[in-house]
N, C-alpha and C positions, 0 to 999 in steps of 0.2 A: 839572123834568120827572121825574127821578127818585125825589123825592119826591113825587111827585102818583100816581107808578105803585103805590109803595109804602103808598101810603094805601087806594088803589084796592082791591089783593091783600088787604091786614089788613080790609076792609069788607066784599067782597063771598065769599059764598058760593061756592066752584066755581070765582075769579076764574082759576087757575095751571091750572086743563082749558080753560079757554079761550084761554088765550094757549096755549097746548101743541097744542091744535088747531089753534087759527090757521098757527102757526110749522107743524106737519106740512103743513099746505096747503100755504103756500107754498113747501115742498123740493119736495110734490108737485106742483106747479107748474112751478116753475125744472127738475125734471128733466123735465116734461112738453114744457117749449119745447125745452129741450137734444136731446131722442132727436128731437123733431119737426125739428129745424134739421137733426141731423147723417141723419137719413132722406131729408129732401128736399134735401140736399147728395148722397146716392148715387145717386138718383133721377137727378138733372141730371146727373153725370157719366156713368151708365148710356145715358142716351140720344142725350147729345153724342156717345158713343162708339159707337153706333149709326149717329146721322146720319152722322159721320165715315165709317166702314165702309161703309153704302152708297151715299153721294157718291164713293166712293174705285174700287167697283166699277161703276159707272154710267159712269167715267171712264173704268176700264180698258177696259171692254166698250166705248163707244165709240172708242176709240185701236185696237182688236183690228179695230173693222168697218170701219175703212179702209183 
């Protein structure tokens, strides 16, 4: 495999901007799913924390009207 790469690079033209591009994709990638995971991780806590809050006053306000 290794030598089939290395045949590949000494043949072609440009071969070392392609693999260099390629590999920049995918860090551009891999950090694109990472910010998007840890986004809609603050997202869901944001709004559990929300629902929480106002289940919690919905509760109290009923306990107060009796």
């Amino acid at each position: 495999m290794l030598e089939f790469l290395k045949r590949r690079l000494k043949s072609e033209k440009g071969a070392m901007d392609k693999i260099l591009v390629t590999l920049l994709l995918v860090v551009v990638g891999v950090a694109a799913v990472v910010g998007l995971n840890t986004w809609m991780g603050d997202q869901k806590n944001a709004m559990t924390n929300s629902a929480n809050t106002v289940i919690t006053n919905i509760l109290t306000n009923a306990e107060n009207a009796k």
